[in-house]
N, C-alpha and C positions, 0 to 999 in steps of 0.2 A: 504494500500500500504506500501513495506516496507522499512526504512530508509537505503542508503548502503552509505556510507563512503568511499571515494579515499584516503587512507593514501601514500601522497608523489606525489600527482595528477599534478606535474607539471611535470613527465614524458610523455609528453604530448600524442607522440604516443600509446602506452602504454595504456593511463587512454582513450583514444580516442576510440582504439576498443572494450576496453570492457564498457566502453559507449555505445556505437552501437549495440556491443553482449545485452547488457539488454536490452535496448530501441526497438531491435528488435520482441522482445514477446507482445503480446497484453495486457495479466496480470501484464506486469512488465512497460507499456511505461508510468502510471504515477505515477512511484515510485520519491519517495524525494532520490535526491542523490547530497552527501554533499562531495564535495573537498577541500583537507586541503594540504598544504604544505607550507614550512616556508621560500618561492621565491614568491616574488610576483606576480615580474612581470610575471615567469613562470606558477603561480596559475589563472592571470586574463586571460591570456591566452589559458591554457585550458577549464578556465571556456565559456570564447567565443565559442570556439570550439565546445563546451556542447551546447551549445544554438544554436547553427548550424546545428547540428547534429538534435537534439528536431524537428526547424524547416523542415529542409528536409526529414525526416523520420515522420511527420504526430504523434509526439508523443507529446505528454503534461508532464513531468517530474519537481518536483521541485526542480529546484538548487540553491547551496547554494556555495557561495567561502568563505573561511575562512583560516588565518593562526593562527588562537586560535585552539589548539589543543583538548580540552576540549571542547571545541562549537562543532567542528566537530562528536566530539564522542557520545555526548549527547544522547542517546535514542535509538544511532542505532543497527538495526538488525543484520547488516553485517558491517565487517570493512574488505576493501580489502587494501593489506599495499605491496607497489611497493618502499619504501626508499631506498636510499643508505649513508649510513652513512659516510661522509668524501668526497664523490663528487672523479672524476678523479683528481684532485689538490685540496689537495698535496697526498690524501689518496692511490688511485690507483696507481698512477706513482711511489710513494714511496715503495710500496708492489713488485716493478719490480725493479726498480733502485739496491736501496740497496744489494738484493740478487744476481742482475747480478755482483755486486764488488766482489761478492764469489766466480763467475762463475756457478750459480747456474740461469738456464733460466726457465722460464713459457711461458704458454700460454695466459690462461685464468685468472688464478691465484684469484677464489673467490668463491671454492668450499671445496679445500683441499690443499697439499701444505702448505708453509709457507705465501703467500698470502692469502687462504683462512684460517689460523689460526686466520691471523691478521684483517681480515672482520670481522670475527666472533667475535673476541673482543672488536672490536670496534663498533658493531650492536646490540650482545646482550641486553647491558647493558640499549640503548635505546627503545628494545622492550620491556625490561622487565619495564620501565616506562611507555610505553604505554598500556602495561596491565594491572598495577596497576589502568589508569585515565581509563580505560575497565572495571574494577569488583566493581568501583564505582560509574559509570557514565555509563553501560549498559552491567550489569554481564552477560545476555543471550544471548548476541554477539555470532555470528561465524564466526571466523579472519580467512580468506581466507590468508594466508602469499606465499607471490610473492618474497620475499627476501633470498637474497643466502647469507652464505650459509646455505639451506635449513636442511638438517641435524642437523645443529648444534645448528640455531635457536630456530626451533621447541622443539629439546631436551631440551633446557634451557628453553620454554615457558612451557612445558609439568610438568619439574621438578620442575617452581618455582611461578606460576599462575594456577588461578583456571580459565582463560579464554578458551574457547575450541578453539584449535586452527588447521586448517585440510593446510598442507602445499602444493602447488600448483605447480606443473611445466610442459613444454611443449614438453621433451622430449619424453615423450612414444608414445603418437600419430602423432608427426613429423617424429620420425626414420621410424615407423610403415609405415609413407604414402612414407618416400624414400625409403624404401624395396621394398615398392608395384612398385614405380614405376623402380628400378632397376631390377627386374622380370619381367616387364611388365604385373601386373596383376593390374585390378582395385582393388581398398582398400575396396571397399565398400563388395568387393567378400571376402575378408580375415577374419580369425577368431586369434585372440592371445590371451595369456595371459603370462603379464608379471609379475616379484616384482622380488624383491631385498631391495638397500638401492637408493637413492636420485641420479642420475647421475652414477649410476653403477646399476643397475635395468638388467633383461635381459629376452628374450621372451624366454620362455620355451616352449610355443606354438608359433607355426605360422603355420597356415594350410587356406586352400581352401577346402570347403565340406568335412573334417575331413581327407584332404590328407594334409602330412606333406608337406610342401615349404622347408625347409632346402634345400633338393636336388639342389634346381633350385638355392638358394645363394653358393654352393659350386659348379655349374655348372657352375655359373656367375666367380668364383675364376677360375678355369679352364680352362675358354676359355680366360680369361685375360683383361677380362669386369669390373676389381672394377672401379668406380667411384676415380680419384685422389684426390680428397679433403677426402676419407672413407677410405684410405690402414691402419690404422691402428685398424681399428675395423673388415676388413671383415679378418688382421694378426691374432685377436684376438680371432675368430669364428673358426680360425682353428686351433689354439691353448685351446682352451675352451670346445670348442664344443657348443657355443651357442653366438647370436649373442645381445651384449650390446647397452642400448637406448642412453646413449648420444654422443653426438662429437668426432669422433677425434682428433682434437684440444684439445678438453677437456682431454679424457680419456688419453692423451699422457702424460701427468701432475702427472696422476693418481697411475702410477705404473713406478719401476724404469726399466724400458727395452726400452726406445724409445730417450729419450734427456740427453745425455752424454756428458759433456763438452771436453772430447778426440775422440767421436765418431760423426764428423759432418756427418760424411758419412749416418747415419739414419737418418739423418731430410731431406736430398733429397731420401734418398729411400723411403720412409714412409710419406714425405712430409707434414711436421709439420712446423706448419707457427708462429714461437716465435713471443711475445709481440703481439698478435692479438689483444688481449684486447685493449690494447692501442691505436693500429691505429682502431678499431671499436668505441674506444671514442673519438678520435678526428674527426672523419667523423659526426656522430653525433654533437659534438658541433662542426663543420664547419656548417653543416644543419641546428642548431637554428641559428648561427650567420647569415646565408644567408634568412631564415624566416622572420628575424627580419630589417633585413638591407631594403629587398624590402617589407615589411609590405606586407606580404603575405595573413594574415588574413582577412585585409580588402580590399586590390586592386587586389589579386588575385596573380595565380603565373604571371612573367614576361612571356616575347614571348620565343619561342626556342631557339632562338639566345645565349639569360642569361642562360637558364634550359639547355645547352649543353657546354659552357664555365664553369658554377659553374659543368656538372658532368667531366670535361677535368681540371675542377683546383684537384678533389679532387681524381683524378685519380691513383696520388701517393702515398695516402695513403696504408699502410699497409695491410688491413686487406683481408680474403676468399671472392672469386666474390661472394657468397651468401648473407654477411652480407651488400656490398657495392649496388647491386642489390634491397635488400628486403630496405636498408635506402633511397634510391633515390626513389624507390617507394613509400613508404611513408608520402615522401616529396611533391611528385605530388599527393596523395590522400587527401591532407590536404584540396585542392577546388575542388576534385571533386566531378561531378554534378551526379554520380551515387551512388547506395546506397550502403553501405554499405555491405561485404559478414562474416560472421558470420568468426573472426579470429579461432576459433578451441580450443582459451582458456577456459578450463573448470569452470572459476566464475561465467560467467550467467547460464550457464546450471544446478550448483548446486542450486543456490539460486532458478532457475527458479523453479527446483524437489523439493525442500522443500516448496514454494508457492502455488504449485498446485497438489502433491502429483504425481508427473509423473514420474515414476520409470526410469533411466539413470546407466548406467555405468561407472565411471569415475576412474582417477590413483591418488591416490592423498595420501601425507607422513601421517604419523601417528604413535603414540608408538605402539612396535611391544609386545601388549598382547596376547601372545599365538598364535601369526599370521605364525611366521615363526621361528618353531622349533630349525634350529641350526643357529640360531642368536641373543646375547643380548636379555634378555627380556623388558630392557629398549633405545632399541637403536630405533630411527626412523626407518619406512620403508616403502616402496612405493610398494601397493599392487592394487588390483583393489577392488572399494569399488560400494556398491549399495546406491544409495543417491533419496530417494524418500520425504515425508511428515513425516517420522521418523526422518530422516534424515542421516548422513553420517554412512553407516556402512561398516565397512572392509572385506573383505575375509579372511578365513584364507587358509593360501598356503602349510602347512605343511615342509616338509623338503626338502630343494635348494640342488640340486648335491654339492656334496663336497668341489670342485676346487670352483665353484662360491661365497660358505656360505665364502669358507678361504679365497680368494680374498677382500672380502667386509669385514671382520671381522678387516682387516688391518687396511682399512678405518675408522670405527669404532672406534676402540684404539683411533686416533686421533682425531675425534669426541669427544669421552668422557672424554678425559684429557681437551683439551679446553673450554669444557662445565663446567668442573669440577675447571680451573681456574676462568673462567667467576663470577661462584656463589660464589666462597671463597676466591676470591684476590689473590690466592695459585700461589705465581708467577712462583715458582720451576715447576706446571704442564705446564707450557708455552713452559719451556725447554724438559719436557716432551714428550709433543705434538710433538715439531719440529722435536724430534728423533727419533719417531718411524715413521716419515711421510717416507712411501716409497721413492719417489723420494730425496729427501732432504737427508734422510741420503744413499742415494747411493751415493750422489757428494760429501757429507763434511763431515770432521771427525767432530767429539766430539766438541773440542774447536771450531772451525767454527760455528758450528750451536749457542752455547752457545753465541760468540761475536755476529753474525747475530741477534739473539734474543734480544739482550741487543740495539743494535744497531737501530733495528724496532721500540723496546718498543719509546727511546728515540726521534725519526723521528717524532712518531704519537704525541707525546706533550700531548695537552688536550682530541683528542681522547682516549687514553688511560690513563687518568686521574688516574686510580687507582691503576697504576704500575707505575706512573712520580711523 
């Protein structure tokens, strides 16, 4: 049975379902799976959870809680790594604050951007120490990475560890299943195939029995059917000519044409929901604090009465009815008496295909060796891979229409400047990075971005230790 590791397991939901997702396979229900993170109380907690789950689900798994990081790593097969390095306070709210005194707004802010520069500095540096106590302590490891931002982790794990590291995320088969059902077609009828880079990825197929759908997503633009929470990706599709895997919320961030400090008029037309992030972490932590207040875990949730006052208190919060909806949900599955439905994320399915040689499909980052012609030969990319008893292997996708390779190339520059700070302390590429970041230098000149930089470095303190 094989040993898999929760790096950061006190994201409870999180480490919960793909708990469930393994435990769910017959081969896999009594695998050793060892949870680490460096919250206790958050660690004993899911650990319970784990033991809940074992029970209800008729599986025998051995678990292990530990915040010795090294104990955790010890031997294992798989290391799946869900961290956040620097927590919503002071890390995340500082990555939004600061740049709003520029006039400078986000969304999501932990992908690309001047927020996701500053993740990435401040995350690298600790995965590349967990990959070191990785090529010591279980060189044959395959580090499933859940941490954003994905791109750029990856890059620095790929450039500067001999750990294999295959990077995870859940946009392609989510977009995938809102298309289907903005069309109204079942997903399971749909055929695609997407790549790109990490959060800019885009389906170059989508077909039904080798009939193109495109038509019916520009028929949907047509008759005046977009989805309000998608206006800026189904803008994108007509502008492109092909339809991108992640968010709106997200991809608004992404490129300088959507959030304009003189142009409020496009965040109601286009309807972008600034500092989302933000009210999504505090809905979140209202949900542990409300977990924890009525000891959820062992009394159970409280009557309707509580569970419709706490979703009437958190009502105000900020963030898209989806991410309020799926968090409240998750909050009433934590005692429910039904089993579990297989979340969609692709970690047990790999581990599953490498345990029992069962050939899978899956999307998953990777350095782009010869995979996709006009893009970096060392730049991450998210392609679709065949993952059996060999294990992960990539497709190669040959050459992306034009507009898309240059779109994503943009990305990239700041990918690689960051990455390229990260390894050599090289502070000047920081400044680098922030300039050439599309959105970022469309609002602020030169010296802005430079004080900005200077100003983040100094906020993060000992996260960024090597620039303080």
């Amino acid at each position: 049975m094989p040993t898999i590791t929760f790096i950061g397991a006190g994201s409870t939901v999180f480490a919960r379902n793909l708990m469930a997702d393994i435990l769910s396979f017959p081969e896999l229900a009594d695998a050793t799976i060892v949870l680490h993170d460096i919250d206790e109380e958050r660690l004993q907690f899911s650990y319970a959870v784990g033991q809940g789950l074992a029970k209800q689900m008729g599986a025998h798994p051995t678990l292990i809680a530990t915040t010795d990081r090294r104990r955790a790593l010890a031997g294992a097969d798989y290391a799946i790594n869900m961290i956040q390095v620097g927590g919503y306070r002071p890390a995340t709210v500082t990555d939004f604050e600061i740049p709003k005194k520029y006039g400078l707004r986000q969304t999501i802010a932990d992908t690309l951007g001047i927020g996701g520069i500053m993740r990435g500095l401040r995350t690298i540096p600790v995965l590349l120490d967990m990959a070191s106590d990785m090529e010591e302590l279980c060189p044959d490891v395959l580090h499933l990475n859940y941490v954003n931002p994905m791109a750029m982790n990856c890059w620095a794990l790929a450039g500067a560890s001999s750990i294999q590291t295959i990077g995870l995320c859940h946009s392609v088969q989510q977009t995938a299943a809102g298309l289907a059902h903005d069309i109204g077609i079942p997903l399971s009828e749909i055929n695609y195939v997407a790549a790109g880079i990490n959060h800019m990825a885009f389906y170059l197929r989508f077909e039904r029995d080798g009939q193109d759908l495109y038509p019916e997503l520009h028929r949907l633009i047509a008759e005046g059917r977009v989805p309000d929470h998608n206006r800026v990706r189904y803008e994108m599709l007509q502008r492109l000519g092909y339809f991108v895997t992640e968010s709106s919320e997200h991809f608004a961030e992404y490129v300088p044409w959507f959030i304009k400090s003189q142009r409020p008029d496009l965040l109601e037309r286009f309807n972008i929901p600034l500092d989302e992030y933000l009210g999504r972490c505090q809905l979140y932590n209202r949900s542990w604090d409300f977990v924890l207040e009525h000891d959820v875990l062992h009394r159970g949730l409280p009557g309707p009465e509580v569970i419709s006052q706490f979703s009437q208190d958190v009502s105000q919060i900020q963030v898209m009815p989806s991410q309020r909806h799926a968090t409240l949900q998750a909050l009433l599955q934590l005692q429910s008496a039904d089993l579990p439905v297989h979340s969609g994320e692709y970690g047990s399915l790999i581990i599953h295909s490498r345990e029992t040689n069962t050939p899978r499909v899956v999307y998953a980052n990777v350095p782009n060796h010869g995979l996709i012609d006009n893009l970096p030969p060392a730049a991450i990319v998210e392609v679709p891979c065949l993952v059996d008893g060999n294990g992960v292997q990539p497709t190669r996708i040959g050459t992306l229409p034009p507009q898309l390779a240059a779109l994503m190339r943009t990305h990239i520059s700041v990918q690689e400047l960051t990455v390229a700070a990260a390894l050599s302390g090289n502070r000047q590429h920081i400044y680098h990075a922030a300039m050439l970041d599309p959105h970022t230098a469309a609002e602020l000149d030169l010296d802005q971005i430079w004080r900005l930089v200077d100003e983040l470095i100094a906020a993060h303190g000992d996260l960024l230790a090597a620039w303080n």
